[in-house]
KOLVORO-951979 format. One line per 5 residues: for each residue x, y, z of C-alpha. Coordinates in pm, 1 decimal. Layout:
N
X:Y:Z ~ ... $
//
This chain:
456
-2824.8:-2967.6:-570.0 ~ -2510.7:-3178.4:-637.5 ~ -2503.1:-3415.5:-985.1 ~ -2429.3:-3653.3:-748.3 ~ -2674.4:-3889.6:-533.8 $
-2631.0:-3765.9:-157.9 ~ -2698.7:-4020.6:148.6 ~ -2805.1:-3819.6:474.2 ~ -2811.2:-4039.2:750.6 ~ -2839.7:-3953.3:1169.3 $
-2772.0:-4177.3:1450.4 ~ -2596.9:-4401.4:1292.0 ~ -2463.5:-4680.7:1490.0 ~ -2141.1:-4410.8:1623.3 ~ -2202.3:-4191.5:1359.1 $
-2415.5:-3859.5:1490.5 ~ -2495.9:-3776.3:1158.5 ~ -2348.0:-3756.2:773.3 ~ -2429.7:-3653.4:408.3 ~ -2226.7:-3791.1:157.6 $
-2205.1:-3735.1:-190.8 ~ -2170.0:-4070.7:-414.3 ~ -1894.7:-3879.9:-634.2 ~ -1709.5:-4098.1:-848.1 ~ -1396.6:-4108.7:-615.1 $
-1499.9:-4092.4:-288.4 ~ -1270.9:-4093.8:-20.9 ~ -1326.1:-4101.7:373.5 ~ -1010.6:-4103.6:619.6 ~ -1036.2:-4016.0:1000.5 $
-1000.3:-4220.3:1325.5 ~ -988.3:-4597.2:1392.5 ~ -1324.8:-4718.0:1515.4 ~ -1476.3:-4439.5:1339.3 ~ -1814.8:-4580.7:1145.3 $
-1604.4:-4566.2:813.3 ~ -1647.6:-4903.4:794.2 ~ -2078.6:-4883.4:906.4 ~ -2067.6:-4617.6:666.3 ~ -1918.3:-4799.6:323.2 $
-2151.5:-5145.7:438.1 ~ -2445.6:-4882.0:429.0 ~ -2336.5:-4759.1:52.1 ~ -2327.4:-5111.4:-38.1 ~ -2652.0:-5199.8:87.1 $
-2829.8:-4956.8:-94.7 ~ -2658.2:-5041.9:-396.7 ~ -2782.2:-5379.8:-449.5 ~ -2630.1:-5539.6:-114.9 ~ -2979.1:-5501.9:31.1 $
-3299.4:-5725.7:-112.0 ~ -3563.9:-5463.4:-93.1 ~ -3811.1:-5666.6:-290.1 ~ -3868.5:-5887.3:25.6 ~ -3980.1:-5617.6:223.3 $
-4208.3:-5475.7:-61.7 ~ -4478.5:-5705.8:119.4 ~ -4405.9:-5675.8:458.2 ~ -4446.6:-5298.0:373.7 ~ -4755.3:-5320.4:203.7 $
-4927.4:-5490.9:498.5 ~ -4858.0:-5190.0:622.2 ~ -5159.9:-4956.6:574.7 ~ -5070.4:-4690.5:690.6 ~ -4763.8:-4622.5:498.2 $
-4928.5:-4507.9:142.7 ~ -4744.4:-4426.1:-197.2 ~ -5008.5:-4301.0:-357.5 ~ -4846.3:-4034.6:-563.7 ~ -4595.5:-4268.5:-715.9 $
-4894.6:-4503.2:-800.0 ~ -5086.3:-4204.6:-955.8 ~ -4762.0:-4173.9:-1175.7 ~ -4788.6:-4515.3:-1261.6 ~ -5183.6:-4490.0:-1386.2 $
-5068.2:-4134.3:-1595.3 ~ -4813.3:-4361.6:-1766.3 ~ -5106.7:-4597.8:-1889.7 ~ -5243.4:-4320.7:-2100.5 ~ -4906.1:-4157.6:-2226.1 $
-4849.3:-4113.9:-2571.6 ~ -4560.4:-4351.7:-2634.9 ~ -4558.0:-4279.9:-3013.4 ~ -4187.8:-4216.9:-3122.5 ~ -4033.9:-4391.4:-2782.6 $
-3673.7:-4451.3:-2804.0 ~ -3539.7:-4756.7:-3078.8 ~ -3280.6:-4890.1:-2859.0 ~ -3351.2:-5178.5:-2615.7 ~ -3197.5:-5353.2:-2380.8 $
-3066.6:-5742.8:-2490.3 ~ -3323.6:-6018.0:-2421.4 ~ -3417.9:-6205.8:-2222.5 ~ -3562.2:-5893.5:-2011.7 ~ -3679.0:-5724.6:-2298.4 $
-3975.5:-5892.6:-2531.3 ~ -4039.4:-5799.0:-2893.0 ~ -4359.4:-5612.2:-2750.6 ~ -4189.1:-5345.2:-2585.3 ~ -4045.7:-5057.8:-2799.6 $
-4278.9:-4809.5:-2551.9 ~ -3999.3:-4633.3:-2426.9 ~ -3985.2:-4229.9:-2298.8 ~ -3784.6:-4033.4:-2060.5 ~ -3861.3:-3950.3:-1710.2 $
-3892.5:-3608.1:-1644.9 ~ -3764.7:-3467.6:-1357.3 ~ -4116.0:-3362.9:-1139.1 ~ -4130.0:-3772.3:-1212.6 ~ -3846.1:-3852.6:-1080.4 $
-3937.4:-3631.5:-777.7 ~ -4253.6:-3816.1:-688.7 ~ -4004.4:-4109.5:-736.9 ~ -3735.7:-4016.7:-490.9 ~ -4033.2:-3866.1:-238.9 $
-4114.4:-4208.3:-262.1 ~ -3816.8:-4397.0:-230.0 ~ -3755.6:-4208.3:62.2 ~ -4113.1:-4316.3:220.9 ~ -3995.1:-4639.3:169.6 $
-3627.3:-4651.6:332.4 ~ -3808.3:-4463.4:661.4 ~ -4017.1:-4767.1:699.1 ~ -3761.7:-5053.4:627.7 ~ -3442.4:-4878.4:750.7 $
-3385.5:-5105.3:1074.3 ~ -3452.1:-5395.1:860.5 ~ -3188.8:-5331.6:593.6 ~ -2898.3:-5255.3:872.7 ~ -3037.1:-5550.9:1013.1 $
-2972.4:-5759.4:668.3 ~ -2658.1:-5539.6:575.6 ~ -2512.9:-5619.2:941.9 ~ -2670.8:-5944.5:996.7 ~ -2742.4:-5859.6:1370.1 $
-2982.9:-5666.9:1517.2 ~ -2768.8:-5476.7:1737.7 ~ -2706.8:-5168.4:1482.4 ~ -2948.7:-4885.5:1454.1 ~ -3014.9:-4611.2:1220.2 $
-3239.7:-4307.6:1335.1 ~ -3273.2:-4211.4:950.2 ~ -3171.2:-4283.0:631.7 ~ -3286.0:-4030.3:347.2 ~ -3131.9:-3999.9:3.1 $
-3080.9:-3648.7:-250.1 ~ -3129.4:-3756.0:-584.0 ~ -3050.2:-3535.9:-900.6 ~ -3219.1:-3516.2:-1272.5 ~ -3082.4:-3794.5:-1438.8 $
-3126.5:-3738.3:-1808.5 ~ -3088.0:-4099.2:-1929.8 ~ -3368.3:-4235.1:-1712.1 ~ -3647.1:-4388.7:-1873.0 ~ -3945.9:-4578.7:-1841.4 $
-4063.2:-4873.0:-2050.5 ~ -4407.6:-4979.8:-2078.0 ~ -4579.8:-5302.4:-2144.5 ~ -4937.1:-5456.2:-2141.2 ~ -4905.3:-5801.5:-2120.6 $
-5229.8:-5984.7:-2222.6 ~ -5481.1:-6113.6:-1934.3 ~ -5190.0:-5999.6:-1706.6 ~ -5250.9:-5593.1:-1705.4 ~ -4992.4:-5326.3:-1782.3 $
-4617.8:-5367.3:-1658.2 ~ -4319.1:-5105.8:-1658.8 ~ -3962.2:-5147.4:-1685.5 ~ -3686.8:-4899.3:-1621.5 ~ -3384.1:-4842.2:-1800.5 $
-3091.8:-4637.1:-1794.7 ~ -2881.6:-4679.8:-2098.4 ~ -2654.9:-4917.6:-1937.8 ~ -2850.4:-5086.6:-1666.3 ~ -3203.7:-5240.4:-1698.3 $
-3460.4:-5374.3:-1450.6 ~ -3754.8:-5607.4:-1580.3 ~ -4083.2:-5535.6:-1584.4 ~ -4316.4:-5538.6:-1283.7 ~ -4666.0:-5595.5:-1275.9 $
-4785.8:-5523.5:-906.4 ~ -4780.2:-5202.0:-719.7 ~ -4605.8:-4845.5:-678.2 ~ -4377.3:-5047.5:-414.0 ~ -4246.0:-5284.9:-713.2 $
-4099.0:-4987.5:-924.2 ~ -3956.0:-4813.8:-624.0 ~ -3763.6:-5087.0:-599.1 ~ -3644.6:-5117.1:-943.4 ~ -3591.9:-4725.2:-904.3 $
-3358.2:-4793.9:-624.1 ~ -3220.4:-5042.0:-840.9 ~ -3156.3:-4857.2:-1196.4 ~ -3075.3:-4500.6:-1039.7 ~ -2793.9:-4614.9:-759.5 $
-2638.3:-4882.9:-948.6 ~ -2489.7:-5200.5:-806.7 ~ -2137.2:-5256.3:-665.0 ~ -1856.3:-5458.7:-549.6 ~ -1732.7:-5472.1:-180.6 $
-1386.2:-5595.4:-122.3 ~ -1332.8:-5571.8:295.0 ~ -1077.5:-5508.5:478.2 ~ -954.8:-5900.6:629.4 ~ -897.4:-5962.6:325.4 $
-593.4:-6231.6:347.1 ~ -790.7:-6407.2:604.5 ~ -1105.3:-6474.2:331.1 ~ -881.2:-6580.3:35.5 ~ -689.3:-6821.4:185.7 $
-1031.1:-7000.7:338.8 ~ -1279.0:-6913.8:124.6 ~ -1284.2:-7229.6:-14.8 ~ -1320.6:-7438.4:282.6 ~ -1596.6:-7202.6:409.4 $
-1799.1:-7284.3:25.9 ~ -1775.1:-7669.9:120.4 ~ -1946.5:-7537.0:421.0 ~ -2193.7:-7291.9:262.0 ~ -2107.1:-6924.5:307.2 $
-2464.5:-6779.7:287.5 ~ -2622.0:-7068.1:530.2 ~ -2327.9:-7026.8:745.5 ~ -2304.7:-6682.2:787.8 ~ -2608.7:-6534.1:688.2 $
-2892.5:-6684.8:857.6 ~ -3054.8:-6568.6:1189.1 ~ -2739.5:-6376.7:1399.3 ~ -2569.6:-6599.5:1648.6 ~ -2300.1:-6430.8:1880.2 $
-1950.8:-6482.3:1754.0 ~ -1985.8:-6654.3:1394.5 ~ -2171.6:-6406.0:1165.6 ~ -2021.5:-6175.6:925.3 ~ -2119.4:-5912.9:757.6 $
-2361.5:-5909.2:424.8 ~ -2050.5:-5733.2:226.8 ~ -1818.2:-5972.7:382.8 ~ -2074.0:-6261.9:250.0 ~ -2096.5:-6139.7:-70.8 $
-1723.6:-6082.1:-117.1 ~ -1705.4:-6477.2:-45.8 ~ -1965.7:-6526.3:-273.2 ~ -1804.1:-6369.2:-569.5 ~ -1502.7:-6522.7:-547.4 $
-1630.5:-6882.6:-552.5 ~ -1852.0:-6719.8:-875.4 ~ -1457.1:-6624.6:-1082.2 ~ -1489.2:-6772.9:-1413.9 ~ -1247.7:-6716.2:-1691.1 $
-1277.6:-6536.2:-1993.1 ~ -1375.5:-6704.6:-2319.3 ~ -1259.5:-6635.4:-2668.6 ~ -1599.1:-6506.3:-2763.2 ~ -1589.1:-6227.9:-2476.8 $
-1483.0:-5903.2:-2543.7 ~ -1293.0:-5731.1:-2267.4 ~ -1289.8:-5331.1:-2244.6 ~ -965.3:-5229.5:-2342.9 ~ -910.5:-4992.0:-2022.5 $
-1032.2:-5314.2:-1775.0 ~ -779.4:-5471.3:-1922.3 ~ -492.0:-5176.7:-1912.9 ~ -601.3:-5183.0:-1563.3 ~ -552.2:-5521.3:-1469.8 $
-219.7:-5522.4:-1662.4 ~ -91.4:-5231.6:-1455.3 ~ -139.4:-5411.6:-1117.1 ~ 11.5:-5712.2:-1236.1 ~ 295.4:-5554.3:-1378.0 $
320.6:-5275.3:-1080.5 ~ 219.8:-5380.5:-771.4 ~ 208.9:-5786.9:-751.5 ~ 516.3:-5809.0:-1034.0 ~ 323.9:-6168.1:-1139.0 $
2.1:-6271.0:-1299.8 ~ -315.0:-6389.7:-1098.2 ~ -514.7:-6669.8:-1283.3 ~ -790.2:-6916.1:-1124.2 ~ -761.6:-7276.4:-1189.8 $
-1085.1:-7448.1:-1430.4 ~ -1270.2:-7619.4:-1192.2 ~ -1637.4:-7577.0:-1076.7 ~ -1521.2:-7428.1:-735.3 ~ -1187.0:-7201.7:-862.3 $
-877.7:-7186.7:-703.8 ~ -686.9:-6800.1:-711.8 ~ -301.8:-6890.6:-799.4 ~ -5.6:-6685.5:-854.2 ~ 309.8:-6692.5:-1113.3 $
574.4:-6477.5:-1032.7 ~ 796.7:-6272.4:-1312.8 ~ 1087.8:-6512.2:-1390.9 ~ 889.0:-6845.9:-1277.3 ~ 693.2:-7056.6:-1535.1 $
535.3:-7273.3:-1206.8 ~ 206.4:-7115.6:-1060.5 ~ 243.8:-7082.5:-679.5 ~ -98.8:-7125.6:-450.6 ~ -145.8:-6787.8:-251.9 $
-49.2:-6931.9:80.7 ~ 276.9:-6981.2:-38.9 ~ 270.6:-6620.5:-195.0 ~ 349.8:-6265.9:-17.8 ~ 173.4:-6071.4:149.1 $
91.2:-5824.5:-105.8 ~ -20.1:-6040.1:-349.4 ~ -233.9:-6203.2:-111.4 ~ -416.7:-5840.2:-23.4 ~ -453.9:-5766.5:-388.4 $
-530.3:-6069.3:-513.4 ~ -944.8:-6016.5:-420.2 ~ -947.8:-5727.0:-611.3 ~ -788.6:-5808.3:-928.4 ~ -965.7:-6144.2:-925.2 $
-1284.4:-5992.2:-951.1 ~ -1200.8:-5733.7:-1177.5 ~ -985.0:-5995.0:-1427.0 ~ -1275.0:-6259.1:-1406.6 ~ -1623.9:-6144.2:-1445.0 $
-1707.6:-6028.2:-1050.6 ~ -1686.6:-5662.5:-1071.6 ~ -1968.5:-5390.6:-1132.5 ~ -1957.1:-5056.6:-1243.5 ~ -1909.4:-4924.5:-817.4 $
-1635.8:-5048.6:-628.7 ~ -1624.2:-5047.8:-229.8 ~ -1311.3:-5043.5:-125.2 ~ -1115.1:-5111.2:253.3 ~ -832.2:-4986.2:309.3 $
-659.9:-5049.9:-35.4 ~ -310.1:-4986.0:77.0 ~ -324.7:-5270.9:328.2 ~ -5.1:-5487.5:346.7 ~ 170.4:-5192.8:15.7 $
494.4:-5052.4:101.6 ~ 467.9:-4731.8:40.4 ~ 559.7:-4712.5:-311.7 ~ 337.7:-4921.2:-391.2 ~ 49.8:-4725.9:-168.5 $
142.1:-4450.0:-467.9 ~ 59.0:-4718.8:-758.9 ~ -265.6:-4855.5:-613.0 ~ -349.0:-4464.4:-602.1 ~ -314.5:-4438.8:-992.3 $
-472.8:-4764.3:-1000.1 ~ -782.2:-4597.0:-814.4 ~ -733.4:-4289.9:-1086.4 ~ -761.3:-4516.6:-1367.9 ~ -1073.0:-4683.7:-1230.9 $
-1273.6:-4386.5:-1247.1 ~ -1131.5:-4282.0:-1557.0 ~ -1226.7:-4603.7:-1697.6 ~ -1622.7:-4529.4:-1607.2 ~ -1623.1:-4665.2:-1240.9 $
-1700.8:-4546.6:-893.8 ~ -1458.1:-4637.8:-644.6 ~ -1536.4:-4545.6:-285.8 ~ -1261.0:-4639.6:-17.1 ~ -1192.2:-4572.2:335.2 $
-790.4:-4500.2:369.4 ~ -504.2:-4421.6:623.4 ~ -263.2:-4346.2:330.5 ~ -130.7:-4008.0:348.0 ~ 14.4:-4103.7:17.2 $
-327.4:-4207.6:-155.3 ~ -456.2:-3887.7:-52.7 ~ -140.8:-3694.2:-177.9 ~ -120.9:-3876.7:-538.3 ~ -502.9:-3768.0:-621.4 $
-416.6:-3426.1:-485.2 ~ -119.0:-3407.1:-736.3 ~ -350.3:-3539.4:-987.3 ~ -592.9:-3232.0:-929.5 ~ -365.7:-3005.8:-919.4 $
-214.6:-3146.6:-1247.8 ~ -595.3:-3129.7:-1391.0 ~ -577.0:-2743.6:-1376.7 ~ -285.4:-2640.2:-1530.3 ~ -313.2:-2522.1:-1883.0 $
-314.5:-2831.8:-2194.8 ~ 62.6:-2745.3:-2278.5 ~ 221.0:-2733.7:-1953.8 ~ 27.5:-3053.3:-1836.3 ~ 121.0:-3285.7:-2104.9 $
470.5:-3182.1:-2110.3 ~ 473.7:-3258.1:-1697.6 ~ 261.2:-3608.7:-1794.1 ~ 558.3:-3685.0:-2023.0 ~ 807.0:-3596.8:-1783.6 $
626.6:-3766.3:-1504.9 ~ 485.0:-4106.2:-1653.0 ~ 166.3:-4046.0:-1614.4 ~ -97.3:-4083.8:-1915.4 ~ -420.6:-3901.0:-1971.1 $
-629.5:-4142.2:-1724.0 ~ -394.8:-4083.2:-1478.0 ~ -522.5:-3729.1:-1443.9 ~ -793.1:-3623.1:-1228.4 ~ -1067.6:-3312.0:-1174.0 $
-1141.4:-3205.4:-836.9 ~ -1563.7:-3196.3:-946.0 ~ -1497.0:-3562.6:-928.2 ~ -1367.9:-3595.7:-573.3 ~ -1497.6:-3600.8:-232.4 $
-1315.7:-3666.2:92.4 ~ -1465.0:-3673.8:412.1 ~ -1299.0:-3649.6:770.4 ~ -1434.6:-3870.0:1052.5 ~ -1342.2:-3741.6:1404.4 $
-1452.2:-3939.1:1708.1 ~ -1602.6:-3647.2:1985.1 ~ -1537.7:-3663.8:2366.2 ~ -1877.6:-3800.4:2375.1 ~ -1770.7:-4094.1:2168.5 $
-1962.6:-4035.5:1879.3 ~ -1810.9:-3992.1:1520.0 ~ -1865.9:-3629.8:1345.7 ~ -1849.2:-3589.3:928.1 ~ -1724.7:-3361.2:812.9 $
-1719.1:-3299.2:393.8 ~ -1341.7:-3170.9:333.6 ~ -1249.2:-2868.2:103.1 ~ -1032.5:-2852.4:-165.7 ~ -875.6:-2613.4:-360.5 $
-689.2:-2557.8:-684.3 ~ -416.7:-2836.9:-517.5 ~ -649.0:-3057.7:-405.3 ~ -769.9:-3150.9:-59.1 ~ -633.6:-3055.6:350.5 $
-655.9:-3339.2:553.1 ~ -644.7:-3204.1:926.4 ~ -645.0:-3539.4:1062.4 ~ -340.9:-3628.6:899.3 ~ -203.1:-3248.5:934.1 $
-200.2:-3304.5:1332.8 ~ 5.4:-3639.3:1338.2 ~ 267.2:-3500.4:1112.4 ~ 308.5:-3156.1:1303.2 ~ 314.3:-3344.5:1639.0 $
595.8:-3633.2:1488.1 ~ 790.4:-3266.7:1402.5 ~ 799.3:-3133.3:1686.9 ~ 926.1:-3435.8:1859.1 ~ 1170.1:-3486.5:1619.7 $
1260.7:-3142.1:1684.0 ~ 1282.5:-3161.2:2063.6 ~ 1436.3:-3476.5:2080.2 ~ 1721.1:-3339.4:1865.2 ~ 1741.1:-3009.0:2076.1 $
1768.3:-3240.2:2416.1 ~ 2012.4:-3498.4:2211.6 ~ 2274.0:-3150.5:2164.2 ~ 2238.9:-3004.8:2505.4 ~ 2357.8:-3389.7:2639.9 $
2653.6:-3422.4:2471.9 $
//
């Protein structure tokens, strides 16, 4: 099994069927009008995009769905010896004096977890594509997830007074509160603690940041996200995309930022949008731009085009609207392509820096700067540094392959989109898609020379 999470999915709006691997860079390339797109909105549903405690209830009506090994766990937990549970907790306010009973889940319990969890997305699957897509139109035949031993997963125990016993979940770096009803109630928090929750910047992205404030005078979720109506709904990432950028606030003295956030931010500033990106202080914040070698601050419709593709992204990362996975469209949109090879390191140095980025991308050159970063990765300590030094790069520049998955997506003469996990080797990853376009450019470059001689 991999040591990352796996989504399986079949019939997939286009998509005949997939398994992908939530590695930390995750890359998927392939033909226009594809699913890449259906496939990245799904990731982001299931991590956090999608409210699964609404349907808890709906599902519970539902008798003849049961989760009766995952409540069995729940009952053996009752009677655990939580003598010696872990010292550490998680900051108030989700955490109460009263609960220091804290142990590891083992991994037959986290089994009976994900057997569950799975029991659950098979009966609210056309729902969440339903929220996710906010239309009913998109179908899923199934949507199953591979989860591995986490080691860091534990469970938190409470009995609150009059109110009966409650468990938490915890996973070092990411807590969920206590719940006090059913087996359905912690599957959700599992969903919620193992997967993680993440950041989707889309694709039209110049589009949303030079309206998004007229569209919060007008209410983005009411707008956009109530029952479908043909021709003026987006999509829940799109929503929530809108949503975080109205939520930018800046950073106060008392915050500490993590040094390699802020290296990051600093590089794309420096590299890529040559400027800085600051918000105005006002309940409702405004994105602005100041160019190198100009003290005034410039609104982004007066700004380029690149600044107004990257400004979403370093917005949220520079002002409190970014999570630990990033979902990201297209990231070379609107880059010459020198600076398609910077927002490549950039994507490096996320993951380096403890994040998941997963992207959809037509950028041969993307996919050719992590491939020179694996291949870099494997030659021996000596030899790399010397070609880092020689090169520019620094040590979070550098990337290993066990941290990388691409994945093709080929449309079939039957219309329907085919994914297929791509292999690497000790220079990275063959893209065939890519492979055919340049062979065929070639040989036309090649004939049309030939036929260019024989005229003259």
């Amino acid at each position: 099994m991999s040591k990352y999470w796996t989504l399986h999915v079949k019939d997939f709006a286009k998509i005949r069927e997939a398994s992908i691997e939530a590695a930390p860079l995750t890359l998927f390339v392939g033909d226009n009008n594809s699913g890449k797109s259906y496939l990245l909105s799904l990731l982001w549903g299931l991590t956090g995009g999608v409210d699964f405690s609404r349907q808890v209830s709906a599902v519970e009506r539902k008798q003849s769905i049961k989760f009766d090994a995952v409540q069995n766990l729940l009952e053996s937990w009752k009677i655990r010896d939580y003598s010696g549970g872990l010292a550490e907790k998680p900051s108030p306010p989700f955490w109460s004096p009263r609960s220091e009973n804290t142990l590891p889940i083992n991994a037959e319990e986290q089994s009976i977890l994900t057997n569950g969890v799975n029991v659950f997305l098979a009966a609210v699957k056309n729902e969440s594509v339903n929220e996710i897509f906010n239309t009913h139109e998109i179908h899923v035949g199934t949507i199953c997830l591979d989860m591995p031993f986490q080691n860091n997963l534990n469970v938190c125990f409470q009995k609150h007074d009059g109110f009966g016993p409650a468990w938490g979940l915890t996973n070092g770096s990411r807590f969920s509160g206590f719940s006090e009803r059913s087996a359905l109630d912690f599957i959700d928090r599992y969903i919620e603690v193992a997967l993680g929750e993440s950041v989707f910047i889309p694709a039209p992205r110049t589009g949303f940041l030079l309206t998004f404030k007229t569209l919060a005078r007008n209410s983005i979720r009411s707008t956009f996200s109530e029952e479908p109506k043909a021709g003026d709904s987006l999509t829940g990432p799109q929503v929530s995309y809108l949503e975080r950028l109205t939520s930018l606030k800046k950073h106060t003295d008392s915050e500490k930022v993590k040094p390699s956030i802020k290296r990051i931010w600093d590089y794309v500033e420096r590299a890529i949008v040559s400027g800085v990106i600051d918000i105005t202080d006002t309940p409702l914040p405004e994105i602005r731009y100041k160019p190198e070698g100009l003290n005034q601050m410039l609104p982004l419709y007066l700004s380029s085009g690149v600044v107004a593709e990257v400004a979403g992204f370093l917005s949220l990362l520079k002002f409190g609207q970014f999570n630990r996975v990033c979902i990201y469209e297209e990231p070379e949109m609107c880059l010459h392509p020198a600076l398609q090879w910077k927002m490549a390191r950039v994507l490096v140095k996320l993951v380096n820096a403890g994040f998941k980025v997963w992207a959809s991308t037509h950028s041969d050159i993307i996919i050719q700067h992590v491939n020179n970063m694996i291949k870099l990765s494997n030659y021996p300590d000596s030899e790399r540094e010397q070609l880092q030094r020689e090169r520019g790069y620094d040590e979070d520049d550098i990337i290993s392959s066990d941290k990388v998955r691409m994945y093709q997506f080929d449309v079939a003469s039957d219309h329907k989109t085919d994914v297929k996990p791509l292999e690497h080797g000790i220079n990275g990853f063959r893209i065939p898609t890519f492979g055919k376009v340049f062979r065929e450019m070639q040989d036309e470059v090649w004939n049309l020379r030939h036929e260019a001689k024989e005229t003259k």
